[in-house]
C-alpha positions as a LaTeX table, in Angstrom:
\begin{tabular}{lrrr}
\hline
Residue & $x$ (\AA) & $y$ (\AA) & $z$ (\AA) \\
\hline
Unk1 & 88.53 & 30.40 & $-42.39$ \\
Unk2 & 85.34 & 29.04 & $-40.73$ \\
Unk3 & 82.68 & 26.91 & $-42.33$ \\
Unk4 & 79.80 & 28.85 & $-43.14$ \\
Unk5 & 76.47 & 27.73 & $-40.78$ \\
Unk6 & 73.23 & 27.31 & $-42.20$ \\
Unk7 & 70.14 & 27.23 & $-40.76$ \\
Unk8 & 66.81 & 26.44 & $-41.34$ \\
Unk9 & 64.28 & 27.31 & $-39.18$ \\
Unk10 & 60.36 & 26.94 & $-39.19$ \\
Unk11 & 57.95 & 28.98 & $-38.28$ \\
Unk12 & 54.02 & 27.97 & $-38.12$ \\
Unk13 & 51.00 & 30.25 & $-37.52$ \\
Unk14 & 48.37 & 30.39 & $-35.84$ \\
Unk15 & 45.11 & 29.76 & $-38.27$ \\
Unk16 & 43.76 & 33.28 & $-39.62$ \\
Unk17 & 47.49 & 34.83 & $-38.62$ \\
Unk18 & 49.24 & 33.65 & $-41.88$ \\
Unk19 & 48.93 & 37.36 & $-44.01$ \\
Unk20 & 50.57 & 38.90 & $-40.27$ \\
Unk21 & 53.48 & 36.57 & $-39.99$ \\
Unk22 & 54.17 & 36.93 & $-43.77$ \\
Unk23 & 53.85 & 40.88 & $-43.46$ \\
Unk24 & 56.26 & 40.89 & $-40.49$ \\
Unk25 & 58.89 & 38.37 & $-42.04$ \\
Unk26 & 58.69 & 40.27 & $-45.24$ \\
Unk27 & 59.48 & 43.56 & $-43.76$ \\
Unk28 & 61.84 & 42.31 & $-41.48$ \\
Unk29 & 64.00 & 40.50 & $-44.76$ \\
Unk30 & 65.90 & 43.20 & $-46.14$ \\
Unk31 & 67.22 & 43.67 & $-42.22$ \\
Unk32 & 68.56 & 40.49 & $-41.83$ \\
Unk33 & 69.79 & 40.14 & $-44.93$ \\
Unk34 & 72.30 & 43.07 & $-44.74$ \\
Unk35 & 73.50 & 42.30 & $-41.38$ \\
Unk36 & 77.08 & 41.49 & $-40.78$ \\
Unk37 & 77.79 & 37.72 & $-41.57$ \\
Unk38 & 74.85 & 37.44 & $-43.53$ \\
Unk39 & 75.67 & 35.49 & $-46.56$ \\
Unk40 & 72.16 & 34.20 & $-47.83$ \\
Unk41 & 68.66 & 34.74 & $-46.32$ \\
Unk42 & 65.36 & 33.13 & $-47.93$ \\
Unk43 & 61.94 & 33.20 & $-46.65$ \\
Unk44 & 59.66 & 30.22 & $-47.83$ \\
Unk45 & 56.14 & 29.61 & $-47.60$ \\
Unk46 & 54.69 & 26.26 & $-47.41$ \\
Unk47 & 52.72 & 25.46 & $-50.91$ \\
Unk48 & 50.67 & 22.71 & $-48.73$ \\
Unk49 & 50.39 & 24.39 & $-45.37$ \\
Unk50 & 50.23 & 28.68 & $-46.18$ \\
Unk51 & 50.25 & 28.44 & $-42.15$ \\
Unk52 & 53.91 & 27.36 & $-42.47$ \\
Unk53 & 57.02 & 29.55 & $-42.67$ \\
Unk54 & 60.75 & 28.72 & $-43.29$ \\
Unk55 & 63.94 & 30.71 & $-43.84$ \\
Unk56 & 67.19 & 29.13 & $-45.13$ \\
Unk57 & 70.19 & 31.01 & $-43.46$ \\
Unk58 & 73.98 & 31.09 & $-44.38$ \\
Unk59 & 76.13 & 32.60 & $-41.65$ \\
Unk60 & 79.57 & 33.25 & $-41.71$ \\
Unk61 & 79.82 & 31.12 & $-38.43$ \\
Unk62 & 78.05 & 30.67 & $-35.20$ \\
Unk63 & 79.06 & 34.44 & $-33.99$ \\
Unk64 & 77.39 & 35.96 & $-36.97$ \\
Unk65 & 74.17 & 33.65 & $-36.32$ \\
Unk66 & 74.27 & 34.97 & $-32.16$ \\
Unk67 & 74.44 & 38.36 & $-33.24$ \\
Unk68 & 71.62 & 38.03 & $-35.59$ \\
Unk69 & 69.55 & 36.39 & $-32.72$ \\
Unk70 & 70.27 & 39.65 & $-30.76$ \\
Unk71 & 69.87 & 42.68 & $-33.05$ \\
Unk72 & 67.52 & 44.77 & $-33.27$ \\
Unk73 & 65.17 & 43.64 & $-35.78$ \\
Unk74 & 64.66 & 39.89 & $-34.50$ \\
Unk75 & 64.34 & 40.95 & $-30.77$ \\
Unk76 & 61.79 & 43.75 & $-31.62$ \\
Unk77 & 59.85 & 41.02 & $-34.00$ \\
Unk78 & 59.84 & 38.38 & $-30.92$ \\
Unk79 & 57.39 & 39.90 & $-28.63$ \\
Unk80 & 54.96 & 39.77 & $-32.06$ \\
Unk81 & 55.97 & 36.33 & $-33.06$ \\
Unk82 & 55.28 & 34.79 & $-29.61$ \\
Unk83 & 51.98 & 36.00 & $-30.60$ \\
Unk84 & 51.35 & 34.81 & $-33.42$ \\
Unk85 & 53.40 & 31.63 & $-34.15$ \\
Unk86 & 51.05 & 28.48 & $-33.13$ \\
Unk87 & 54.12 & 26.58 & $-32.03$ \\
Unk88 & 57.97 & 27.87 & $-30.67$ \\
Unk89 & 60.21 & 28.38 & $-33.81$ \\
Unk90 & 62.35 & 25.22 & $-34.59$ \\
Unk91 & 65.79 & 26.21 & $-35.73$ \\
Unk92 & 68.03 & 23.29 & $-37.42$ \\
Unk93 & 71.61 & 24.04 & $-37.99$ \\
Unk94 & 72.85 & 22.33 & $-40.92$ \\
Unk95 & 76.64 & 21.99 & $-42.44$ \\
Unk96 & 76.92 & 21.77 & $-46.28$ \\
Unk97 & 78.22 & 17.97 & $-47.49$ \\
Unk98 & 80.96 & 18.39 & $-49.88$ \\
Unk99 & 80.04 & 18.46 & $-53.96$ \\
Unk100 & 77.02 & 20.71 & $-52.79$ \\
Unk101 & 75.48 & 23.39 & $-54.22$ \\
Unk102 & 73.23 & 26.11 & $-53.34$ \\
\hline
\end{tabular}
């Protein structure tokens, strides 16, 4: 069995696009979440900076996290994102320490 991958990534938008990105990641959720490999999927707004997204991802393994790069919903939602986002998304893949708990 593979270790699970998780992933954080960040997403920041533009000023005055905040209520879009929110709308788009909310609707998009439920997707992502019930795609194959899926194990956990949280979206997280910034209580500082309300221009700043994150998710926290658990894949199965890397395959799971390609695949979810290339379905449907997150390569439909890129064209909007690119539009939106202030900065490129930063993704950081992260491996759970032992004695950890999420």
């Amino acid at each position: 069995m593979s270790t699970p991958l998780n992933l954080v990534a960040i997403m920041k938008a533009t000023p005055g696009k905040e209520a879009q990105l929110h709308t788009l990641l909310q609707a998009a959720l439920p997707h992502f979440q019930q795609e194959p490999g899926c194990q956990a999927y949280a979206l997280l707004v910034d209580l500082e900076d309300p221009t700043r997204f994150v998710s926290y991802e658990t894949w199965d393994d890397e395959a799971a996290l390609q695949a979810h790069m290339k379905a449907p919903t997150l390569t439909n939602a890129m064209p909007v994102l690119e539009k939106i986002l202030a900065e490129p998304m930063q993704q950081i893949r992260l491996n759970q320490l032992p004695g950890s708990t999420l």
